[in-house]
DRENVO-558667 format. One record per residue: residue number from 0; residue in three letters; z negated, y, x negated of N, C-alpha, C, O in turn. Coordinates in Angstrom, 1 decimal, m for minus. Atoms other than C-alpha are relative to their C-alpha. Example, Ala and Ser with C-alpha at 12.3 -4.5 7.8 and 13.67 -1.06 7.14 Angstrom:
<dofis>
- 0;ALA;0.0;m1.2;m0.9;m7.8;m4.5;m12.3;0.0;1.2;m0.9;m0.7;1.2;m1.9
- 1;SER;0.0;m1.1;0.9;m7.1;m1.1;m13.7;m0.8;1.1;0.8;m0.9;2.2;0.3
</dofis>
This chain:
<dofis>
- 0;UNK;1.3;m0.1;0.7;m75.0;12.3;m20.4;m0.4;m1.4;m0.5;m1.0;m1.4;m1.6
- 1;UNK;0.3;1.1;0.4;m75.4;8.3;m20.6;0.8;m0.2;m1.4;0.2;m0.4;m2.4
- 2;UNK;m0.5;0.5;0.9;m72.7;7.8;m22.6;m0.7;1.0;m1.4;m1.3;0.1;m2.1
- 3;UNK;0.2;m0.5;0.8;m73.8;10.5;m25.3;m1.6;m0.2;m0.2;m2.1;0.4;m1.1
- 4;UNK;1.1;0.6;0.3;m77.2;8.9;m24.9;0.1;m1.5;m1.5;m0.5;m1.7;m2.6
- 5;UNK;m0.4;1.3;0.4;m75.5;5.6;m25.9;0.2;0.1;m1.3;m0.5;m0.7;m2.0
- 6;UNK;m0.5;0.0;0.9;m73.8;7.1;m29.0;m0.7;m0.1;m0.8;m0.5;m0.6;m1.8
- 7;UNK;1.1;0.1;1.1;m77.0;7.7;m30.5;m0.6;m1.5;m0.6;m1.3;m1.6;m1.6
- 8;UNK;0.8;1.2;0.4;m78.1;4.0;m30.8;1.1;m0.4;m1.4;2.3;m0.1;m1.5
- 9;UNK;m0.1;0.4;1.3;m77.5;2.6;m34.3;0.7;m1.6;0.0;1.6;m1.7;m0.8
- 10;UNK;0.4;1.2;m0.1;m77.5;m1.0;m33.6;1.1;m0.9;0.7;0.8;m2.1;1.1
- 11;UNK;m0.6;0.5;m1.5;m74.9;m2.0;m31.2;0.5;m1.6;m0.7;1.0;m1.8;m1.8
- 12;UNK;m1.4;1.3;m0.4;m73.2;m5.5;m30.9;0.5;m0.2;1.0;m0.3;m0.1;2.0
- 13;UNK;m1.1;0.7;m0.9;m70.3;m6.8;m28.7;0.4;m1.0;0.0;0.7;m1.6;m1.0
- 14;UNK;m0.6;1.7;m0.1;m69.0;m10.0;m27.5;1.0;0.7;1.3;0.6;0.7;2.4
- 15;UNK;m1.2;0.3;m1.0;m65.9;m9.3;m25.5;0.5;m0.9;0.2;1.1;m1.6;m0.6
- 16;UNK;m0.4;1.2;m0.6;m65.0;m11.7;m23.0;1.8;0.2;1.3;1.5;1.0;2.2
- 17;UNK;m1.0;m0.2;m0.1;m61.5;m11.7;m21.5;0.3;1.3;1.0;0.5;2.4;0.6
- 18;UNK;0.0;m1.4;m0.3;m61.1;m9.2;m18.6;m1.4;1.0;0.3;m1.6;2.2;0.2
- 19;UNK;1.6;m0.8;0.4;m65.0;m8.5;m18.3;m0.3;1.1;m1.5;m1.1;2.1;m1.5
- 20;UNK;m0.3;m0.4;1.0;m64.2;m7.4;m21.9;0.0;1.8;0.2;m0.7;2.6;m0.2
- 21;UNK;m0.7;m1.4;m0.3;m62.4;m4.1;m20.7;m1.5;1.1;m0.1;m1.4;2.0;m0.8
- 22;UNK;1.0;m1.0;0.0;m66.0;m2.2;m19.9;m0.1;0.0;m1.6;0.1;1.1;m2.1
- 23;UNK;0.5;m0.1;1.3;m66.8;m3.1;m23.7;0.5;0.1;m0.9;0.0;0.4;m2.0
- 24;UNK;m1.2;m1.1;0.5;m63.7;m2.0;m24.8;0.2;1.0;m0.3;0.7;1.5;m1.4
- 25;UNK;m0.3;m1.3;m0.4;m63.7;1.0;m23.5;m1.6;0.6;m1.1;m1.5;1.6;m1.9
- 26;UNK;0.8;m0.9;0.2;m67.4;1.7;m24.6;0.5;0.2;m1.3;0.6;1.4;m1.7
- 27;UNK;0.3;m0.1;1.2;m66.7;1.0;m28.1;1.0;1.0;m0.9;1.0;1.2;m2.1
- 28;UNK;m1.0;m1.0;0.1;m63.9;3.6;m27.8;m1.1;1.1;m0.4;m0.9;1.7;m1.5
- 29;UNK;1.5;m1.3;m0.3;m67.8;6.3;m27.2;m0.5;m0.3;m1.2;m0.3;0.4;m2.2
- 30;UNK;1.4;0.1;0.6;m70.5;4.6;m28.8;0.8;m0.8;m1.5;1.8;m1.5;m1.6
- 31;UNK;m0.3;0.7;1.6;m70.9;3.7;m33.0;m0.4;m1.3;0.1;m1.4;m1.8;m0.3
- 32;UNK;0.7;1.9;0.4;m71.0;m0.2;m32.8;0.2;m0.4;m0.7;1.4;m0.4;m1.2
- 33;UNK;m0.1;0.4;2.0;m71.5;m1.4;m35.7;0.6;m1.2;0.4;1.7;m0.7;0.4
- 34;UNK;m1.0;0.8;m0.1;m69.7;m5.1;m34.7;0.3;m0.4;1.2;m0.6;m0.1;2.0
- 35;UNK;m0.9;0.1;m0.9;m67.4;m6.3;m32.0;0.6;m1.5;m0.3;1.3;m1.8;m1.3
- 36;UNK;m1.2;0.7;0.5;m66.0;m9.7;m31.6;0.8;0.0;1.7;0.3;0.2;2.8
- 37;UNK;m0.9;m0.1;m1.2;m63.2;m9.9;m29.1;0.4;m1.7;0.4;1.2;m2.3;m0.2
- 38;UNK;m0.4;1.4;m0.2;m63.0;m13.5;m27.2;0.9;0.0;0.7;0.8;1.0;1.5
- 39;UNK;m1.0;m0.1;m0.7;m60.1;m14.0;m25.6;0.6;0.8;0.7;1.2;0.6;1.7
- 40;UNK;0.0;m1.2;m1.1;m59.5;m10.5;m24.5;1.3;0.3;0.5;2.3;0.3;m0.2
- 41;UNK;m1.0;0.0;m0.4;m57.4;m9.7;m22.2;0.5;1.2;0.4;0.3;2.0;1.3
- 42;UNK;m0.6;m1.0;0.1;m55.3;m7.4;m23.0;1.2;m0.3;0.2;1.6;m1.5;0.2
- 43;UNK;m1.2;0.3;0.1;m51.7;m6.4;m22.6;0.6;m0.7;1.8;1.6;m1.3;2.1
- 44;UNK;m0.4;0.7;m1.5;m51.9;m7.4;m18.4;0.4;0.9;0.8;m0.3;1.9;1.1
- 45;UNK;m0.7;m0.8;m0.7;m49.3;m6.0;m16.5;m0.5;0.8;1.0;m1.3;0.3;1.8
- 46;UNK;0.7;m1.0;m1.0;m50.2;m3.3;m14.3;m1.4;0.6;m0.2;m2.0;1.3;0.7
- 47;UNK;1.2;m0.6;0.3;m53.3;m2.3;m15.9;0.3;1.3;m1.0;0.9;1.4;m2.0
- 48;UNK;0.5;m1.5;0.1;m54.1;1.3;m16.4;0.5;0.2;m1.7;1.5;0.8;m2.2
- 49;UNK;0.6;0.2;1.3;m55.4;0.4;m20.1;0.9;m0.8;m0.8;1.3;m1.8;m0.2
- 50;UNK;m1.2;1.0;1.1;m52.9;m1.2;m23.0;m0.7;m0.1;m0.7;m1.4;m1.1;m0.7
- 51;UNK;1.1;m0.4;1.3;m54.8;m0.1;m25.9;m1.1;0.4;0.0;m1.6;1.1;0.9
- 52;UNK;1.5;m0.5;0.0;m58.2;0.3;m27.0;0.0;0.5;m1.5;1.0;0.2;m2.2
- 53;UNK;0.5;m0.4;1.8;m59.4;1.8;m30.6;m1.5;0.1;0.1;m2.1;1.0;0.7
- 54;UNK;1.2;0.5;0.6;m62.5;0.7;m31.6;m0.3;0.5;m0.8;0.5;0.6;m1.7
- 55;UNK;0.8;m0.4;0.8;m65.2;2.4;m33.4;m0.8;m0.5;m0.9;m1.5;0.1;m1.7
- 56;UNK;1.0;1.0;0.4;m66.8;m0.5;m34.4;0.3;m0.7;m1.4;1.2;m1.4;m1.9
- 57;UNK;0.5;0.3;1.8;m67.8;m1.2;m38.1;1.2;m1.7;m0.4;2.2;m1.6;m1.1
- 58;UNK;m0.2;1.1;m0.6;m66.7;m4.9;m37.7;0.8;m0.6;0.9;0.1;m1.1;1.7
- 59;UNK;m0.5;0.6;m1.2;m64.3;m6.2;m35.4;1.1;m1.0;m0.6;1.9;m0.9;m1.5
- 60;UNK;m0.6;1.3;m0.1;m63.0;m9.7;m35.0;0.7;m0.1;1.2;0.6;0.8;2.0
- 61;UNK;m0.8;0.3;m0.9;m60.5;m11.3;m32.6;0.1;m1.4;0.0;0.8;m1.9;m0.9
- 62;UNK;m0.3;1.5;0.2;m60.6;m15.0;m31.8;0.8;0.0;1.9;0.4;0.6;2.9
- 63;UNK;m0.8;0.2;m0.5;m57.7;m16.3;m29.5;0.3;m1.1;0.1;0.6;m1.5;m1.0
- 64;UNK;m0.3;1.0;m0.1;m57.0;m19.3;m28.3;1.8;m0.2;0.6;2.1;0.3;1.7
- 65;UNK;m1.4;0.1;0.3;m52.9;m20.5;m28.7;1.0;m0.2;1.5;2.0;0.3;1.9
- 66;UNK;m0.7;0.5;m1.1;m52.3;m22.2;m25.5;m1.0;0.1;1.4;m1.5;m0.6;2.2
- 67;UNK;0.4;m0.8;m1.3;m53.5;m19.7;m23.0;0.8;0.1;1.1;1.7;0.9;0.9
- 68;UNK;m1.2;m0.5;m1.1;m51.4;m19.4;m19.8;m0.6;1.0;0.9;m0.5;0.8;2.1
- 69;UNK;0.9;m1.4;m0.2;m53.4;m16.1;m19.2;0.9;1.1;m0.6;2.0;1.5;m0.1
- 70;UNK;0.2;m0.9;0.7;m53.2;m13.6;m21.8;0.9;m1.0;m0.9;0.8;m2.2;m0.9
- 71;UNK;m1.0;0.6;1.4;m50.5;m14.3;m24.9;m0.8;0.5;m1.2;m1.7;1.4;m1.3
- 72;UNK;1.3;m0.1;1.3;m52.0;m14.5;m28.3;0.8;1.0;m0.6;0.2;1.6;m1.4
- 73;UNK;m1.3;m1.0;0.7;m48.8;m12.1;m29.4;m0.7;1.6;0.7;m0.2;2.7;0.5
- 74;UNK;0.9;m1.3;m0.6;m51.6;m9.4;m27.5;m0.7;0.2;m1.1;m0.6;1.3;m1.5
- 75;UNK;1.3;0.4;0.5;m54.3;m10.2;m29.5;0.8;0.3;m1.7;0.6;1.2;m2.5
- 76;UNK;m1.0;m0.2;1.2;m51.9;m10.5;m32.3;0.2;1.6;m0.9;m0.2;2.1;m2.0
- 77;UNK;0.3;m1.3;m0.2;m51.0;m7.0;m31.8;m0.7;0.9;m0.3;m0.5;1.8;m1.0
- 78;UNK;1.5;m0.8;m0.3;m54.1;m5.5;m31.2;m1.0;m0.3;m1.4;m1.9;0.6;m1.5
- 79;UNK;0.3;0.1;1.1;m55.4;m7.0;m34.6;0.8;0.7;m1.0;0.2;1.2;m2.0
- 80;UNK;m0.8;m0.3;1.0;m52.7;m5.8;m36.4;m0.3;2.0;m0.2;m0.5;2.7;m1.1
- 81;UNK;0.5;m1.5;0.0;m53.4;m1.9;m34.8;m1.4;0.0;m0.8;m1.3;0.6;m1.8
- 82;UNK;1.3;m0.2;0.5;m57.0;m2.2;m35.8;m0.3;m0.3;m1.1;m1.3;0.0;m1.6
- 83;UNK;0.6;0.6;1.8;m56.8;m4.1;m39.4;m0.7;m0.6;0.5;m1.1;0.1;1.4
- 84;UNK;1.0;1.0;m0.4;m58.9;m6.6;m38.4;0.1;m1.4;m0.4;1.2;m1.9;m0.9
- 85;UNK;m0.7;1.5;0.0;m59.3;m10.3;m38.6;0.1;m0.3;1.4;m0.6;0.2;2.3
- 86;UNK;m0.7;0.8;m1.0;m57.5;m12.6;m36.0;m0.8;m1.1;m0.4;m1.3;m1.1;m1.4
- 87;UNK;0.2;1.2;m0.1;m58.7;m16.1;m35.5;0.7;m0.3;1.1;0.5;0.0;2.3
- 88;UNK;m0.6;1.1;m1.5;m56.1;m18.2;m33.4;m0.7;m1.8;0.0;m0.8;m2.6;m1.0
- 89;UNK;0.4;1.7;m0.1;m57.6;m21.8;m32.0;1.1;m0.7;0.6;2.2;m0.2;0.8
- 90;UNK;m0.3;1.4;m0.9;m56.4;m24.7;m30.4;m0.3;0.0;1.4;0.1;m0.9;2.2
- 91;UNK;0.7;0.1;m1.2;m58.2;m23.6;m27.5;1.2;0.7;0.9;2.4;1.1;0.6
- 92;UNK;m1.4;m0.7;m1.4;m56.5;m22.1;m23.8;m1.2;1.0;m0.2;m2.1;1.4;m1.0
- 93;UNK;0.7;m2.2;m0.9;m57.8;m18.8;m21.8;m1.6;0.0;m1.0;m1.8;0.5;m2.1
- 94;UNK;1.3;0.3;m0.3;m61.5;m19.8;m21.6;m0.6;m0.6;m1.8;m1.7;m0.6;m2.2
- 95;UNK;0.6;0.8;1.1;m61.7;m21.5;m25.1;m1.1;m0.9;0.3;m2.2;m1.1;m0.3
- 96;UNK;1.4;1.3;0.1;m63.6;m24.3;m23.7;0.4;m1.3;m0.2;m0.1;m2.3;0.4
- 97;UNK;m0.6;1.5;0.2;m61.7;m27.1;m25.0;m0.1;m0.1;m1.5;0.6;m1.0;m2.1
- 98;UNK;0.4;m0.3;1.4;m62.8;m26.0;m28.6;m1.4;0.9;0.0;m1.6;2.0;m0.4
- 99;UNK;1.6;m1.1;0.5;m66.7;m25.0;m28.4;m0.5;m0.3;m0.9;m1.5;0.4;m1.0
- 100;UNK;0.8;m0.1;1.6;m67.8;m26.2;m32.1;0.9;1.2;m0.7;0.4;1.7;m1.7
- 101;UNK;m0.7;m0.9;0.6;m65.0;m23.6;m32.8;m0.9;1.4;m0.1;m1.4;2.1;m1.0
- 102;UNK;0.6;m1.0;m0.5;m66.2;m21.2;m30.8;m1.5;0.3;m0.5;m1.7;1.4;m1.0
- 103;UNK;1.3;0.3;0.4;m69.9;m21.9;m31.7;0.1;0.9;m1.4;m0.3;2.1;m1.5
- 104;UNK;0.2;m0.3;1.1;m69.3;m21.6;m35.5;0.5;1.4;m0.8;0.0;1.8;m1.9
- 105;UNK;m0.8;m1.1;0.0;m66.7;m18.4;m35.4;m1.9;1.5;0.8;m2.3;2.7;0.5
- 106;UNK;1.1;m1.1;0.1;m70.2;m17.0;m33.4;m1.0;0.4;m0.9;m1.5;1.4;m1.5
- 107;UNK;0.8;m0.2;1.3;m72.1;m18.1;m35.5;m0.3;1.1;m1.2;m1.3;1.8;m1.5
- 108;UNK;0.0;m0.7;1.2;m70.8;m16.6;m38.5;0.4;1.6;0.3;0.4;2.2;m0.8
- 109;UNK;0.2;m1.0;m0.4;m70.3;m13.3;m36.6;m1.7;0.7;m0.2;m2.0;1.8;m0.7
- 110;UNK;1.6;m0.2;m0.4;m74.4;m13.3;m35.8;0.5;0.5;m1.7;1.1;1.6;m1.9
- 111;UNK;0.3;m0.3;0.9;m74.5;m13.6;m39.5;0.4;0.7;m1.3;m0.1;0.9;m2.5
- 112;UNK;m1.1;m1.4;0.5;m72.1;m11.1;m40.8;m0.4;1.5;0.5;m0.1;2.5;m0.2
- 113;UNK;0.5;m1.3;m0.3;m73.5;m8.2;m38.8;m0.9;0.9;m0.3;m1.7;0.4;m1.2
- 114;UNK;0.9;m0.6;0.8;m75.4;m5.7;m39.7;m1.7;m0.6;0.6;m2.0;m0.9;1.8
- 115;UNK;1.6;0.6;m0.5;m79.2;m7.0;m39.5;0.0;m1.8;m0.2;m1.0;m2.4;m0.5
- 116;UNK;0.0;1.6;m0.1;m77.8;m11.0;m39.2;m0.4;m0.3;m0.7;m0.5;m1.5;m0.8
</dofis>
């Protein structure tokens, strides 16, 4: 019942964050969200249930940082390539916190690319 609550909202954005990501993954499998950016997500981790996701979402980005020793950017890679999407690879590792004006300006121009931004 929630979820078909959910579907009805118009409006959605996402910020996927690496395995925290997976719930917002999954929803955007349900509900129409209009955009999606995918930060670091971590996808492609052995022993997990989930490989793939397909996205509903109007919008969807992928920013990846190169020198992860987490998650391989050849996931992400991937997973852009299923969905048509854009890719952004950084400079950054897992966390992308060794590149936050990247990060910053890539949200930025998310905010302002979405529907309503």
């Amino acid at each position: 019942m929630y979820a078909k609550q959910w579907q009805r909202r118009a409006q959605v954005l996402l910020l996927d964050t690496s395995r925290d990501g997976h719930v917002s993954l999954m929803a955007c499998e349900l509900a129409r969200v209009k955009s999606e950016l995918r930060a670091t997500p971590a996808l492609g981790i052995p022993g997990c249930d989930r490989q793939r996701y397909h996205s509903k979402a109007h919008d969807l980005d992928i920013v990846h940082g190169w020198y992860t020793d987490h998650i391989a950017p050849e996931n992400s890679t991937r997973s852009a390539r299923e969905a048509d999407c854009s890719l952004r690879l950084s400079s950054g590792n897992h966390p992308l916190n060794n590149c936050p004006d990247t990060v910053a300006k890539l949200f930025g121009q998310f905010l302002d690319t979405a529907p309503g931004g």
